[in-house]
N, C-alpha and C positions, 0 to 999 in steps of 0.2 A: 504494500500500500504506500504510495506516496505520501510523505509526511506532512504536505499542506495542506490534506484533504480531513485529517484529525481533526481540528478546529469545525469540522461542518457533522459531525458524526451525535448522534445524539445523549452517549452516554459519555463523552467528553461534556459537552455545554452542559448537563444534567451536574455533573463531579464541579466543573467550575465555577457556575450556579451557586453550589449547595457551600463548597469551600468561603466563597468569596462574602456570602451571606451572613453566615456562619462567624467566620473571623472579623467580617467588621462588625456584627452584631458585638460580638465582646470586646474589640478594642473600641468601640463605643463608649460601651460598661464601663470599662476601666480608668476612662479618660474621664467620662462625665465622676465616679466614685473622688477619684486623684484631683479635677476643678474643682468640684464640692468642696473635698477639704481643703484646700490652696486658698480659696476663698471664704472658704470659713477663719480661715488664719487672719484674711486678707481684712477680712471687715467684721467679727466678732470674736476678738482674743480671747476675751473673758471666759467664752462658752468655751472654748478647748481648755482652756488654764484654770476652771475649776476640778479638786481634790475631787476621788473619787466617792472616799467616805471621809468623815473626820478624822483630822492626825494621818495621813498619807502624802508622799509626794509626789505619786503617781497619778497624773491628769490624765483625764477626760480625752486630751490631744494626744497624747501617747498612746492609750489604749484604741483609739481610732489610727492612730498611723501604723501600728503591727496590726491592723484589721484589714487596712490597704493592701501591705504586703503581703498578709494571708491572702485576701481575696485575689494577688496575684498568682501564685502558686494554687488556688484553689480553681481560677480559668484556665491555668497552664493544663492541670490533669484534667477537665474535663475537655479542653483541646484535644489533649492528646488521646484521650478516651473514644472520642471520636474520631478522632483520625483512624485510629488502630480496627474500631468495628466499620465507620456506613462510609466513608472516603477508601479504605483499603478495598471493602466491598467493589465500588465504582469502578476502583484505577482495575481491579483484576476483571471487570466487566469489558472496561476500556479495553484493555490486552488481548482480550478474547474476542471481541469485534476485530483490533486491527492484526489480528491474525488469521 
């Protein structure tokens, strides 16, 4: 099969589709999550720099900034979670078409 002809095949546009969708749906997430709080820093200090409970000196802003982080490692594996099952799917559907 000619290799230009790929890009017109239906379970290519179906896989790139689904990827493309897919990944900016979360780098979406994660930008709008990370401006949230950039702006929460930006224009109410106060609400990240209050104590958790009395007598602590771990704020509100910390415990929301390792929730960032997590939340990036928690998109990372459901990325990859998906890659591994319905994109692997596709790309071997792919191969099986252009073979």
């Amino acid at each position: 099969m000619d290799p230009q002809q790929i890009p017109d095949l239906p379970a290519f546009r179906q896989l790139a589709n689904e990827r493309t969708r897919f990944g900016a749906g979360m780098s979406i997430g994660m930008a709008a999550a990370y401006f949230s709080y950039i702006l929460t820093i930006a224009f109410w200090p106060r609400l990240l720099g209050l104590p958790l409970w009395n007598g602590t000196v771990i704020t509100w802003g910390f415990l929301v900034g390792v929730g960032l982080i997590a939340l990036g490692f928690v998109l990372t594996a459901v990325y990859v979670g998906r890659a591994n099952s319905r994109f692997d799917h596709l790309s071997q559907r792919l191969l099986e078409e252009i073979q």
